[in-house]
N, CA and C atoms as an extended XYZ file, in Angstrom:
396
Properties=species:S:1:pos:R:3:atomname:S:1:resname:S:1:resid:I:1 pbc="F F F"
N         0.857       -1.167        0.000 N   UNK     1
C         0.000        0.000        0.000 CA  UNK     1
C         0.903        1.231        0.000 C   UNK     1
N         0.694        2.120       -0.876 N   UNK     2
C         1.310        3.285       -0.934 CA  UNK     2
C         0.921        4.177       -1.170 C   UNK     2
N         0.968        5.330       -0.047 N   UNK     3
C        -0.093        6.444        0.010 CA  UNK     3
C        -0.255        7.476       -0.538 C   UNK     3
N        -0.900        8.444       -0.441 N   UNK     4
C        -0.826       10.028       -1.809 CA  UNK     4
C         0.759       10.429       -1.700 C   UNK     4
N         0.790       11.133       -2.620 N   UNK     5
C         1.530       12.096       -2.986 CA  UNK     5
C         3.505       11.560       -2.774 C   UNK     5
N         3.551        9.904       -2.171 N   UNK     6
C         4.377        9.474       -2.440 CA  UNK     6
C         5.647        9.484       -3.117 C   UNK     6
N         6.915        9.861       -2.630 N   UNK     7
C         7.950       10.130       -4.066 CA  UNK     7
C         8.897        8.476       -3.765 C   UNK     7
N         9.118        7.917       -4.507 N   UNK     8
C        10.139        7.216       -4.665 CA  UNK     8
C        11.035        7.183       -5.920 C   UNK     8
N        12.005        7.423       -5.473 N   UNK     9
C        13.439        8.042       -6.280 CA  UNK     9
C        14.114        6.987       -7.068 C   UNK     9
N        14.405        7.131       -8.431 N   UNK    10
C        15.298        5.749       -8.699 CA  UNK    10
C        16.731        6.516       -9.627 C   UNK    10
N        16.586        7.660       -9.581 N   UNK    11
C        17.105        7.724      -10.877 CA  UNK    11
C        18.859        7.784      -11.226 C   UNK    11
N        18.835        7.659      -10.266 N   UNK    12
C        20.720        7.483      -10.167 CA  UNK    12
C        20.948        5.923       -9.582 C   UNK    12
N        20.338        5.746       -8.622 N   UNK    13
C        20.415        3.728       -8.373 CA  UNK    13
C        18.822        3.698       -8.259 C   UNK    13
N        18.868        2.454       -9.116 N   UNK    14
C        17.667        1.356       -8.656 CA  UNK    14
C        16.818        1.682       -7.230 C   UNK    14
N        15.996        1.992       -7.165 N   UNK    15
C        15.089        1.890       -5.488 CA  UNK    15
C        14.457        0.352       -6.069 C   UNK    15
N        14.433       -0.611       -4.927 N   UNK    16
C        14.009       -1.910       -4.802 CA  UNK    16
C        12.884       -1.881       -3.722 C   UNK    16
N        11.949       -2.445       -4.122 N   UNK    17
C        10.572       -2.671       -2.989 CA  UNK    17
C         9.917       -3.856       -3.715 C   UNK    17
N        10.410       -4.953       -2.529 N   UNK    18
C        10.116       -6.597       -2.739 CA  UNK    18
C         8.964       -6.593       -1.064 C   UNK    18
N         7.854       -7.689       -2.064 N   UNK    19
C         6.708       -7.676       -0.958 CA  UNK    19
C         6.728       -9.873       -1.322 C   UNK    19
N         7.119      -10.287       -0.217 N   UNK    20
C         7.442      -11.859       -0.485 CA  UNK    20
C         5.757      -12.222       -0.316 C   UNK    20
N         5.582      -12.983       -0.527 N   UNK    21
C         4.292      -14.147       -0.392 CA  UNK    21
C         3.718      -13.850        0.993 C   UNK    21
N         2.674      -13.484        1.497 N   UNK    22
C         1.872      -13.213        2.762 CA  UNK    22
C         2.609      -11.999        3.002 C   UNK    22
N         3.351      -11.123        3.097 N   UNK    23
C         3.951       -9.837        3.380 CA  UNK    23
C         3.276       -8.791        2.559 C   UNK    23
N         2.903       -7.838        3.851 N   UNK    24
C         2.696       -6.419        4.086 CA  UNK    24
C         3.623       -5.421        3.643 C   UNK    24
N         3.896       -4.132        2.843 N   UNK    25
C         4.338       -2.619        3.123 CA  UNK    25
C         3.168       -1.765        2.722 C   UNK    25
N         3.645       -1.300        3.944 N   UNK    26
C         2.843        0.223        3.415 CA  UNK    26
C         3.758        1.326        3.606 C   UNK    26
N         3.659        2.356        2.941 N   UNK    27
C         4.248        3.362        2.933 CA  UNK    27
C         3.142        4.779        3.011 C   UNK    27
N         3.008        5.508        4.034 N   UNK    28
C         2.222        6.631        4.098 CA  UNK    28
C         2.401        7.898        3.183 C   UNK    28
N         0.822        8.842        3.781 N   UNK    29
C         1.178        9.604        2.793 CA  UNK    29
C         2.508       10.540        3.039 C   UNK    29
N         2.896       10.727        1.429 N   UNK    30
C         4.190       12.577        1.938 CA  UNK    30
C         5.252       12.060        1.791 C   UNK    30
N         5.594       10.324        1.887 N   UNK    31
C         6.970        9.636        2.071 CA  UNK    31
C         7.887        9.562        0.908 C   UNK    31
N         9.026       10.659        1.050 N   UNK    32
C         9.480       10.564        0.161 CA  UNK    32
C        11.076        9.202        0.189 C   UNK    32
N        11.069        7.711       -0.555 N   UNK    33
C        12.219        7.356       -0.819 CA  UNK    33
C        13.002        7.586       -1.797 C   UNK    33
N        14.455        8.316       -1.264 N   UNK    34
C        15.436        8.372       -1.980 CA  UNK    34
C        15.889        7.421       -3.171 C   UNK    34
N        16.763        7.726       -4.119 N   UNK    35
C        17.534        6.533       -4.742 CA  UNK    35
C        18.342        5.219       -4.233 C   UNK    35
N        18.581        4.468       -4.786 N   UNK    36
C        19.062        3.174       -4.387 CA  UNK    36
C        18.605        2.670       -2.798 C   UNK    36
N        17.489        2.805       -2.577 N   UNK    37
C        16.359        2.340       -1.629 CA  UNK    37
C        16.336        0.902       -1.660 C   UNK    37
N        16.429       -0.198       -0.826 N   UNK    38
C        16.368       -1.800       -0.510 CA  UNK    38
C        15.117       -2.212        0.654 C   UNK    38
N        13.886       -1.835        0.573 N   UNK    39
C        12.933       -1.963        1.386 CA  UNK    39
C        12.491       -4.279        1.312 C   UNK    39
N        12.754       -4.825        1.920 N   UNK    40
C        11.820       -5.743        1.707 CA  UNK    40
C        11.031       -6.466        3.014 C   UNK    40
N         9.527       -6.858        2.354 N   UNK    41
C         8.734       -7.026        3.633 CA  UNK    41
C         8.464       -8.499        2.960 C   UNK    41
N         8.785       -9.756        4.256 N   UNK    42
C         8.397      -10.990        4.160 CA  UNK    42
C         7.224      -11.500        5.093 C   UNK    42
N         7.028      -10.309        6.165 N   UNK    43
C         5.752       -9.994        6.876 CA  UNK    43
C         5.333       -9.035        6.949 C   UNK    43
N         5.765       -8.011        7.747 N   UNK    44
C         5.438       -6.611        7.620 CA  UNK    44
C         6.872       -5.421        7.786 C   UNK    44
N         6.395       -4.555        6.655 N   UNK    45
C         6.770       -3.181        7.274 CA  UNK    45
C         5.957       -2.268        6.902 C   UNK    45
N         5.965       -1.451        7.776 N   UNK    46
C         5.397        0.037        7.727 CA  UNK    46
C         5.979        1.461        7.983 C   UNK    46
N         6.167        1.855        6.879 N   UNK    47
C         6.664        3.565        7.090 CA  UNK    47
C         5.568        4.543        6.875 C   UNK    47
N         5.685        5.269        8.104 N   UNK    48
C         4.614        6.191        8.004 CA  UNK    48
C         4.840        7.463        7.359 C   UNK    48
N         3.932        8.683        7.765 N   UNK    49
C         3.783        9.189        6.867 CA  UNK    49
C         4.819       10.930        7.125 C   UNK    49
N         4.763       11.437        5.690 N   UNK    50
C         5.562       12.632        5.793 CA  UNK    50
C         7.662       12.043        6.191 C   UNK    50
N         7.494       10.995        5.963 N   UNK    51
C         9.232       10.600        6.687 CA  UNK    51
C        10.005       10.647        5.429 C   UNK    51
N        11.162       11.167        5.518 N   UNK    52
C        12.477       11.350        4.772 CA  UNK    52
C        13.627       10.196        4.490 C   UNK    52
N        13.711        9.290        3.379 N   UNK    53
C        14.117        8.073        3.447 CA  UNK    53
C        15.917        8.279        2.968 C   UNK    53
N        16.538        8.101        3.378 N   UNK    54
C        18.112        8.748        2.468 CA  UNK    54
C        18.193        8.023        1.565 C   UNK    54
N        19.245        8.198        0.425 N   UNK    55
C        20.122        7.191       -0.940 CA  UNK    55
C        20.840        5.873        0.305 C   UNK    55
N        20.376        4.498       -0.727 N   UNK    56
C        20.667        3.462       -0.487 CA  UNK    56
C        20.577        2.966        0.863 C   UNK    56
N        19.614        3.122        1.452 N   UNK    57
C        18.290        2.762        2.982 CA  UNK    57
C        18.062        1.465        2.746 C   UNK    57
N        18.117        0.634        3.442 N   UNK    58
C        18.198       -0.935        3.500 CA  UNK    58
C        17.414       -1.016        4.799 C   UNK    58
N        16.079       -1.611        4.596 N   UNK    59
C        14.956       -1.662        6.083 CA  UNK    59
C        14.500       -3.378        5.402 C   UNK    59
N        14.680       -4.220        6.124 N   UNK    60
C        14.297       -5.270        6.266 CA  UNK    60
C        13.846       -6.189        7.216 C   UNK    60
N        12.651       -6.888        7.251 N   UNK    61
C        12.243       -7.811        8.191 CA  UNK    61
C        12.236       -8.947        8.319 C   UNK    61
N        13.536       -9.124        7.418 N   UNK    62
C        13.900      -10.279        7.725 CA  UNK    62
C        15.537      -10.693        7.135 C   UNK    62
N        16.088      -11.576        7.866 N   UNK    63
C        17.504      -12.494        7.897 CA  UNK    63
C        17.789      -12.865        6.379 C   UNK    63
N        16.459      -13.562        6.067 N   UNK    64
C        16.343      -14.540        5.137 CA  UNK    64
C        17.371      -15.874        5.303 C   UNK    64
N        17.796      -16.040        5.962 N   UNK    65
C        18.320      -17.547        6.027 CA  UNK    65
C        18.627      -17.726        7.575 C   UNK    65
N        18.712      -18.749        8.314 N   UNK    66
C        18.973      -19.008        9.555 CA  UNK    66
C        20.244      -19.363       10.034 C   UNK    66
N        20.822      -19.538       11.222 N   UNK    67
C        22.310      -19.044       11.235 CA  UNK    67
C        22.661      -20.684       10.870 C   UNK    67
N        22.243      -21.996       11.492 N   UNK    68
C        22.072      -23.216       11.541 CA  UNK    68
C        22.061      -23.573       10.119 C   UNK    68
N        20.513      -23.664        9.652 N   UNK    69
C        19.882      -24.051        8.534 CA  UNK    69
C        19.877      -22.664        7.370 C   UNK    69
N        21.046      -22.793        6.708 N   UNK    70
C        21.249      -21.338        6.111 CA  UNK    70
C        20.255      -21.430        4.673 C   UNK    70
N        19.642      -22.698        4.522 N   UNK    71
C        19.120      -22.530        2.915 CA  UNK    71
C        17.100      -22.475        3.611 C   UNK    71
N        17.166      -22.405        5.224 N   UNK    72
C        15.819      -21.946        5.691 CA  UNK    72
C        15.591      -20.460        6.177 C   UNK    72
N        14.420      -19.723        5.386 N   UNK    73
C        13.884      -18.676        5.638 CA  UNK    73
C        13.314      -18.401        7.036 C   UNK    73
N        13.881      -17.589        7.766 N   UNK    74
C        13.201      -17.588        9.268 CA  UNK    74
C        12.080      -16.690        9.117 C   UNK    74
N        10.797      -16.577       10.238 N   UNK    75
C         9.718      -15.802       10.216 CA  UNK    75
C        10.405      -14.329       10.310 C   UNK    75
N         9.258      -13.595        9.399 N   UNK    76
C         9.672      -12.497        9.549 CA  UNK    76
C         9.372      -11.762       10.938 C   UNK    76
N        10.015       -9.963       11.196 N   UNK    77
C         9.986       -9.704       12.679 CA  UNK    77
C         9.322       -8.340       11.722 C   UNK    77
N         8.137       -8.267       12.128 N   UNK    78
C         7.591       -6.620       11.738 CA  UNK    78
C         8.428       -5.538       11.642 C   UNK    78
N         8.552       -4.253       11.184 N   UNK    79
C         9.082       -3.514       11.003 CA  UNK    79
C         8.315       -2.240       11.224 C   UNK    79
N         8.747       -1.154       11.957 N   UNK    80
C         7.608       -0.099       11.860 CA  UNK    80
C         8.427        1.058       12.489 C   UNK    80
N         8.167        2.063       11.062 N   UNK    81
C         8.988        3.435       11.166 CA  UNK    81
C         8.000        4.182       11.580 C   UNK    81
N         7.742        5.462       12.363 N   UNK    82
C         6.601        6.005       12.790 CA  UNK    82
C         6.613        7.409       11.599 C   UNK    82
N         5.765        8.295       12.148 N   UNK    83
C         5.396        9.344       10.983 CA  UNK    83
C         6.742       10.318       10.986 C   UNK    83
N         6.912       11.132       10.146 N   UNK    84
C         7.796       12.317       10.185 CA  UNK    84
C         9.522       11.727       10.478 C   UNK    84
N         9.754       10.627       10.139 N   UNK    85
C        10.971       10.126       10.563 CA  UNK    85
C        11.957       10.831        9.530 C   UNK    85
N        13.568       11.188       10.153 N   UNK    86
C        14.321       11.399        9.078 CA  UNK    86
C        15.455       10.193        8.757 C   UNK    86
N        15.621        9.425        8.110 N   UNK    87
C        16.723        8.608        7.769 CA  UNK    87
C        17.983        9.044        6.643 C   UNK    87
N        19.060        9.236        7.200 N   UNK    88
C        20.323        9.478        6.676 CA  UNK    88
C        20.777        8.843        5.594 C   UNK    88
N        21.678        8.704        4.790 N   UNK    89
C        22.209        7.934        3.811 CA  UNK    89
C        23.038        6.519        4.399 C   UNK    89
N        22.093        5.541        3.522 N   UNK    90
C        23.217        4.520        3.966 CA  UNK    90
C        22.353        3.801        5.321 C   UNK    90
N        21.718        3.965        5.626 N   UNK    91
C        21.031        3.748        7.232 CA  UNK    91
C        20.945        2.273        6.859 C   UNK    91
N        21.177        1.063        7.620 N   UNK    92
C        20.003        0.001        7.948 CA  UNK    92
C        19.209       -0.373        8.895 C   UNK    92
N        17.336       -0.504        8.362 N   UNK    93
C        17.183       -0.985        9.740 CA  UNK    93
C        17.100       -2.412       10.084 C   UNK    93
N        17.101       -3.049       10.673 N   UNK    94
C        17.156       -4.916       10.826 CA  UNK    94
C        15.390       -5.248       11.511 C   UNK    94
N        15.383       -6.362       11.416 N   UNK    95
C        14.281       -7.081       11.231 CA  UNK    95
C        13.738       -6.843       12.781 C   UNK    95
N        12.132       -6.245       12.911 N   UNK    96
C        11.924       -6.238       14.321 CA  UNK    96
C        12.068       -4.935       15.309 C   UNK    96
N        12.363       -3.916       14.131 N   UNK    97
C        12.656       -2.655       14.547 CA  UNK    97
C        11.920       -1.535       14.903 C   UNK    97
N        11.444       -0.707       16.276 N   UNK    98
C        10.493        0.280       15.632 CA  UNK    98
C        11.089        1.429       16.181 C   UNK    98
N        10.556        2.127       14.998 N   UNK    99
C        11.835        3.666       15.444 CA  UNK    99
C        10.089        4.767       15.559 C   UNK    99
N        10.486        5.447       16.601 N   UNK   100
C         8.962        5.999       16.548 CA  UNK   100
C         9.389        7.419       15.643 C   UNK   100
N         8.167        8.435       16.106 N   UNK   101
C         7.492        9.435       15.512 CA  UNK   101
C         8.787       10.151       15.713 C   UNK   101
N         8.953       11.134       14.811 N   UNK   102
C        10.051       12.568       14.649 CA  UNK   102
C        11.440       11.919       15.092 C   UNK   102
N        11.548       10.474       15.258 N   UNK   103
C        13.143       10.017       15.312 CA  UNK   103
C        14.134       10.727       13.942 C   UNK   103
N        15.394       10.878       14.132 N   UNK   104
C        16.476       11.248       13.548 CA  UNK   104
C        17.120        9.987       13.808 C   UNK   104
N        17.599        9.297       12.798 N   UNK   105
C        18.734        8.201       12.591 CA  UNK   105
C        19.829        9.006       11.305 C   UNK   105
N        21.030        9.163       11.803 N   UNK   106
C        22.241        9.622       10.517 CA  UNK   106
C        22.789        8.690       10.166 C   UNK   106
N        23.313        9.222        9.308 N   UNK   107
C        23.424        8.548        8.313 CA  UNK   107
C        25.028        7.458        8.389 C   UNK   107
N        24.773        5.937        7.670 N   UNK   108
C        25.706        4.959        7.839 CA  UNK   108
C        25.652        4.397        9.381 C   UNK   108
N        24.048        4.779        9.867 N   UNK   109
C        23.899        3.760       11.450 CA  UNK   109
C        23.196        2.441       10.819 C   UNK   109
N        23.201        1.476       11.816 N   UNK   110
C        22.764        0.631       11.908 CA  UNK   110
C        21.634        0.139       12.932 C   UNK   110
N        20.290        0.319       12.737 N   UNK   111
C        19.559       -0.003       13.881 CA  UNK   111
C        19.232       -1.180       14.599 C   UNK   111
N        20.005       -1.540       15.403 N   UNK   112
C        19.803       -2.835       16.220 CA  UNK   112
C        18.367       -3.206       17.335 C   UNK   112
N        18.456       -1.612       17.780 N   UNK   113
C        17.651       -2.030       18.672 CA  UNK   113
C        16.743       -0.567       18.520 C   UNK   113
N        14.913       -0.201       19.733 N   UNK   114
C        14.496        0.272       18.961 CA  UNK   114
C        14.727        1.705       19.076 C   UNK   114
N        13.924        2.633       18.749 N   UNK   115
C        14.256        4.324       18.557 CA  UNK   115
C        13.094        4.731       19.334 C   UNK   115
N        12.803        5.837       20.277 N   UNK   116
C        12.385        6.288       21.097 CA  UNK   116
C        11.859        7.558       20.167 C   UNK   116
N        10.398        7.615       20.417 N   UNK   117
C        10.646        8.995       19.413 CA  UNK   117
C        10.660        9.821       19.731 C   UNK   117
N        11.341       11.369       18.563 N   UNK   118
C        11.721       12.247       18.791 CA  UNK   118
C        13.337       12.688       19.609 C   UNK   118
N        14.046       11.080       19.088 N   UNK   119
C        15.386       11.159       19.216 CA  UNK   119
C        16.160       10.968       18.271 C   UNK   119
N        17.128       11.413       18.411 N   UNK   120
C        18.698       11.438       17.518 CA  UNK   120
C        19.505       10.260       17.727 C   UNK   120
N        19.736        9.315       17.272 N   UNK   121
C        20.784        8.233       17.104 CA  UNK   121
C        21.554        8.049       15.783 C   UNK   121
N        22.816        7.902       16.084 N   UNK   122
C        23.394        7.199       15.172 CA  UNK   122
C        24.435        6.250       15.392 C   UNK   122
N        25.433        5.791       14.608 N   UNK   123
C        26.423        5.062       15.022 CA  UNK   123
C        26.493        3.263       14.548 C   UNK   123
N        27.274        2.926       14.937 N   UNK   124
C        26.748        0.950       14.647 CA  UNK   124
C        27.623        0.700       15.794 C   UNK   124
N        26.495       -0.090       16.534 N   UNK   125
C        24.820       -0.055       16.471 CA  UNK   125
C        24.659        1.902       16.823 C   UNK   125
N        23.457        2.038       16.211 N   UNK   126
C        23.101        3.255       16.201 CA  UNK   126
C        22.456        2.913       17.991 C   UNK   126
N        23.503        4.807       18.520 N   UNK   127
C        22.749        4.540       19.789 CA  UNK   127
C        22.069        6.421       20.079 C   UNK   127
N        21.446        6.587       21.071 N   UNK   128
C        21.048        7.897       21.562 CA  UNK   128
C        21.761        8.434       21.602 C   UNK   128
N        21.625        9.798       20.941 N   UNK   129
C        22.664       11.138       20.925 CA  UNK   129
C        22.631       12.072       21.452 C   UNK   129
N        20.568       12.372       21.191 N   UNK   130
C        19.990       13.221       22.219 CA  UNK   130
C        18.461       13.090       21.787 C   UNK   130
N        17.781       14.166       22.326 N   UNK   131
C        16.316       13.404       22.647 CA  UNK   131
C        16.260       15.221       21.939 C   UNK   131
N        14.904       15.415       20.859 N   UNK   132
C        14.714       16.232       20.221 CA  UNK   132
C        13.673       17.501       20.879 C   UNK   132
């Protein structure tokens, strides 16, 4: 599902948005994704609305292979960006993530764990920088 006025960017890299078999995205209204964008939902993700996506943003909910059984797909872990988010260049988020409302993530973090909203993180693992 992808909402009004939507921009998604391709024109210098590829933007990719893969929706696997039983998997959810939605993307709200106002959301603009950058170029070379890697979104994929094998259950759910959701980016809400009015949020700022950077060049080459990698948000996934899932592993896709298990650490054991590497040729088995593990369940996916929801994903959920809240409204007005800004994401930096380069950001990933990992499977299971929720970064709330007016979060700031800069750019080349990695989100491990989740975002509090209306805070600033970055880093790998992206951690609190300050609270907005």
């Amino acid at each position: 599902m992808i909402g009004a006025r939507v921009q998604i960017l391709a024109r210098f890299a590829p933007s990719l948005l893969a929706v696997f078999d039983g998997g959810r995205l939605e993307i709200g209204d106002g959301t603009m994704v950058n170029f070379g964008a890697d979104i994929s939902a094998t259950k759910s993700v959701t980016i809400g609305r009015d949020c700022l996506i950077g060049t080459h943003v990698t948000i996934l909910d899932n592993d896709f292979h298990d650490l054991v059984e590497r040729l088995r797909r593990p369940e996916g872990k929801p994903v959920r960006v809240g409204d007005r988010v800004w994401m930096g260049n380069r950001v990933i988020v990992l499977p299971g993530m929720t970064i709330g409302d007016d979060a700031v993530i800069g750019a080349g973090s990695v989100v491990t764990s989740d975002v509090p909203p209306r805070t600033v993180v970055a880093g790998n693992p992206a951690r609190v920088l300050r609270q907005i």
